[in-house]
Structure formats: structure tokens, C-alpha cells
C-alpha positions in Angstrom: 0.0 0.0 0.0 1.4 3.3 -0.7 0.5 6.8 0.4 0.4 9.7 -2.3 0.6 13.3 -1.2 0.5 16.2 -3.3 1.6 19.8 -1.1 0.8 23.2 -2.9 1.0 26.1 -1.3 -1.5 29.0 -2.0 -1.2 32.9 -2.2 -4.3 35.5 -2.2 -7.5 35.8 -0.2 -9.3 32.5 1.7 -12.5 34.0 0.0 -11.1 32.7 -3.5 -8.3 29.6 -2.2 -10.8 27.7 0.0 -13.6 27.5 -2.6 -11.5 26.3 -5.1 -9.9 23.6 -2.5 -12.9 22.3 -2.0 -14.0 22.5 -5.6 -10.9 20.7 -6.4 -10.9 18.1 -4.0 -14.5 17.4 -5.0 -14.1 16.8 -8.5 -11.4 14.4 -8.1 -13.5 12.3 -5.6 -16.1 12.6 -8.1 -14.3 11.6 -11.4 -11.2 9.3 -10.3 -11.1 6.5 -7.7 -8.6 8.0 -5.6 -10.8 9.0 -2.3 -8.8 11.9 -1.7 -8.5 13.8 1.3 -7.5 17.5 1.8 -5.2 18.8 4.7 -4.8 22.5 5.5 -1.2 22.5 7.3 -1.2 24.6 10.1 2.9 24.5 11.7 6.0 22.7 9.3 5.2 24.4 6.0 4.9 27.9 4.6 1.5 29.5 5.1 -1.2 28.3 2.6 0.3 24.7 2.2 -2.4 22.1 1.4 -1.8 19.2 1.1 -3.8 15.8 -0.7 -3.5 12.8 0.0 -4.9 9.2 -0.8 -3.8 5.6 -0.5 -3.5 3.4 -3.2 -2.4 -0.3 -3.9 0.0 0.8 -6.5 2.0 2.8 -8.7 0.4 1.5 -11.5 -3.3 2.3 -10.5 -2.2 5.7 -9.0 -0.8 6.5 -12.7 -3.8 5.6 -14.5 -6.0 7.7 -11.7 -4.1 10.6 -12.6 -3.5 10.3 -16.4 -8.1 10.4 -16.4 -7.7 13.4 -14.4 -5.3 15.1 -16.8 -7.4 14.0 -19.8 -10.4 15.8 -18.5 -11.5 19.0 -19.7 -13.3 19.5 -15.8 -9.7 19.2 -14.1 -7.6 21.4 -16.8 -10.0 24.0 -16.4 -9.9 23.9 -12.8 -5.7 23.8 -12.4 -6.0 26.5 -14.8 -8.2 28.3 -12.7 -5.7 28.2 -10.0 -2.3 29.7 -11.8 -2.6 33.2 -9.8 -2.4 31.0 -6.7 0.1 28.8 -7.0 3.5 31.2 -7.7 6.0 28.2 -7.2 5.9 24.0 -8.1 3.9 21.8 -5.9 6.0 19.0 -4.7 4.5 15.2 -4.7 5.1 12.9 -2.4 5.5 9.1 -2.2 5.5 6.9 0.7 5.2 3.1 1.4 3.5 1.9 4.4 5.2 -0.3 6.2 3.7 -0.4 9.4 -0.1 1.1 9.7 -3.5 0.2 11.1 -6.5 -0.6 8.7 -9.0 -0.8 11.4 -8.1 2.5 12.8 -10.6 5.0 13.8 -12.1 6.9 11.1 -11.4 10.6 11.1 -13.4 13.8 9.3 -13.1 17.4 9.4 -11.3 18.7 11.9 -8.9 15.8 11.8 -5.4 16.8 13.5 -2.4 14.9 11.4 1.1 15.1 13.1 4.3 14.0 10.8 7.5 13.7 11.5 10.3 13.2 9.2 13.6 11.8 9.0 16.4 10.5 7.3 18.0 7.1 8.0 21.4 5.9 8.0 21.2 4.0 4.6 24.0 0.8 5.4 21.3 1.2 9.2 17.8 1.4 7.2 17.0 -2.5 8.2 17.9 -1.4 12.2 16.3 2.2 11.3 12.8 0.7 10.1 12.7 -2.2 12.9 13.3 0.6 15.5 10.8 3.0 13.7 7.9 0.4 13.4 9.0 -0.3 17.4 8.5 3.6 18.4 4.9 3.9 16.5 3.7 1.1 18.2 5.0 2.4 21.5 3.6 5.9 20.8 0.1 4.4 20.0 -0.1 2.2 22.9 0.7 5.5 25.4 -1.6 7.9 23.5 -4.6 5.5 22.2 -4.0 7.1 19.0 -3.2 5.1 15.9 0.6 5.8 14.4 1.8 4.9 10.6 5.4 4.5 9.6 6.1 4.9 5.9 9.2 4.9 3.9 10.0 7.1 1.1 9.6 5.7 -2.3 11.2 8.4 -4.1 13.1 11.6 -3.0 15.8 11.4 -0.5 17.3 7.9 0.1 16.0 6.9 3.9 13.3 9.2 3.8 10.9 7.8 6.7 8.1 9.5 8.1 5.5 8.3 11.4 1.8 9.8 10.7 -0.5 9.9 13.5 -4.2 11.6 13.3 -6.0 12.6 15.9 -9.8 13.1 16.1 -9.4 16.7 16.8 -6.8 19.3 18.3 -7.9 18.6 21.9 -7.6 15.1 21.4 -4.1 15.8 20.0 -3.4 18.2 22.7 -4.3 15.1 25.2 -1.8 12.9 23.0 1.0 14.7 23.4 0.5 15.5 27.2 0.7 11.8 27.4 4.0 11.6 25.6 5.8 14.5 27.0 5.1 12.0 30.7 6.3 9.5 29.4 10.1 8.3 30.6 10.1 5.4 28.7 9.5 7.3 25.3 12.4 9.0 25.9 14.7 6.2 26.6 13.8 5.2 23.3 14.8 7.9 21.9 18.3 7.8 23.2 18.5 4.5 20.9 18.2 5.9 17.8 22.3 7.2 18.3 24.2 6.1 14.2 20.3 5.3 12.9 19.7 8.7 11.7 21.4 11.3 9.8 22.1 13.9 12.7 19.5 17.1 12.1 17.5 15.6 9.9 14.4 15.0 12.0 11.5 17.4 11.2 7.4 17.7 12.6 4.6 19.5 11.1 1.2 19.2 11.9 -2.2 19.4 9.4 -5.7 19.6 9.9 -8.0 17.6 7.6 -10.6 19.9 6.2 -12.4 18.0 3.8 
């Protein structure tokens, strides 16, 4: 299973951005069986980021959703639409998951997603992915909340990334309350010393609004 994300970030008035979000996000639910979800991100990114994201089984089926988007008059019009907004590349992401719950609580609107990044030690990725999938599991049994690790496909090689959502921001708040009391947690931390390129660890937070 892999997790596609596309990040854009938007310039000019909510009044004219959020409508078109939502028009966008809508359309491609509507004509492509990618079941997309749309994240506003709030910390981690530049102001206006949103983000898309959708699992599917494969690289194969995610090209053939997109290349009946870009054959549809409907979508050009509305990425054309958008050129005043968008004043620099969006960036796409792909990620594998390796470790995730399928039975995990479903989660709307007001959805808080926390992500954090890093980049393993590539000859350590085997130690770096056993530790990682060790550390979600930890974090989810301590919060209640369910946590995904994921490996980059493409980009930087080692490129992991733990995604945990929340059922809103005071559930998230709870969360990490929980966390920041927990010893243990940070024991585990100490063990990730020669996993991890040094610095290269990054969080940012989104919240799902459609």
C-alpha cells in the first residue's frame, strides 16, 4: 500500500483559495477512484500549504488515476483556474507503508495529522525501520492514538516519516500531554544514536478539512 501526497501552497484571499480547495478536492473524488483527502497545514510548512493525500495499492493504479484526471477538460479548467495561486511548483510525495493500522478509527473534518520526518542511515535502514515500526507502536499504545510509519519511495534515500491523526486538536493536545510524561518514550529515543542522519528529523502538523 502506498501513500500519495500532493503539497501546494497558496497565495491571495481565503474568499477565493478555500472554494477552489474544495471545488478541487471534490471533482477528483467525483471523477477518479482516488478518495482523496484534503489537509490544510497549520505548523512545518509555509502558510497556505495544502496538502492531498490518498492511498493506493500501487503505482500502477495511482498513474492511471491521474492520467483520467489530466485527460479531463473538468480538471484542466480547474488547475488553470488556479495559476494566480500557485507562484512556485507543488511537490508530490510518495511513501510506502510499512507499518499502519486498517482498522483504525475513522477521522473527518477537523482531523489533527502530526508527521514527522527523517532520514535514516542508509547501510542502518533495516535497524532504522525495525526501530521505527518499534516507536509507533510504543507511541500508539501511550496515546490511544493510531501511528503509521512509511518509507519514502522516491526523494531522499532513507526518507521515513511516522503519521499519527487525531480526532481533533484537543484530542491531540491530550496525545502529546501523554507523551511529553512519558520516561520510557524518551529512553527510546536515546536509541536511535548512528540510525539517523544527525538534524534531519522534522514535525509539522495538518488539519484535515475536507
Amino acid at each position: 500500500m502506498l501513500l500519495s501526497s500532493r503539497l501546494v501552497t497558496l497565495v491571495g484571499s481565503p474568499r477565493q483559495v478555500m472554494p477552489w480547495v474544495m471545488d478541487m478536492t471534490a471533482f477528483v473524488n467525483a471523477n477518479s477512484p482516488l478518495n482523496a483527502t484534503c489537509w490544510m497545514a497549520d505548523y512545518g510548512y509555509p502558510l497556505g500549504t495544502v496538502a492531498w493525500s490518498s492511498i493506493v495499492e500501487s503505482e500502477a493504479a495511482l498513474a492511471a488515476a491521474f492520467a483520467g484526471l489530466g485527460s479531463s477538460d473538468g480538471y484542466m479548467d480547474r488547475v488553470e483556474a488556479a495559476a494566480d495561486m500557485v507562484p512556485t511548483p507543488g511537490q508530490d510525495t510518495l511513501r510506502e507503508l510499512v507499518y499502519f493500522n486498517p482498522e483504525g478509527p475513522a477521522t473527518g473534518p477537523g482531523a489533527i495529522a502530526n508527521i514527522t520526518t527523517a532520514t535514516a542511515v542508509v547501510d542502518r535502514m533495516a535497524d532504522a525501520v525495525g526501530w521505527s515500526i518499534e516507536i509507533a507502536q510504543h507511541v500508539e499504545k501511550v496515546t490511544g492514538t493510531p501511528v503509521a510509519f512509511l518509507t519514502d519511495v522516491y526523494g531522499t534515500m532513507g526518507g521515513v516519516a511516522w503519521i499519527s491523526v487525531a480526532e481533533n486538536a484537543a484530542a491531540a493536545d491530550e496525545g502529546r500531554a501523554k507523551m511529553a510524561a512519558d520516561a520510557d518514550y524518551l529512553n527510546k529515543i536515546t536509541a536511535t544514536k548512528d540510525l539517523f542522519i544527525p538534524g534531519s528529523g522534522r514535525v509539522a502538523r495538518l488539519t484535515r478539512i475536507v
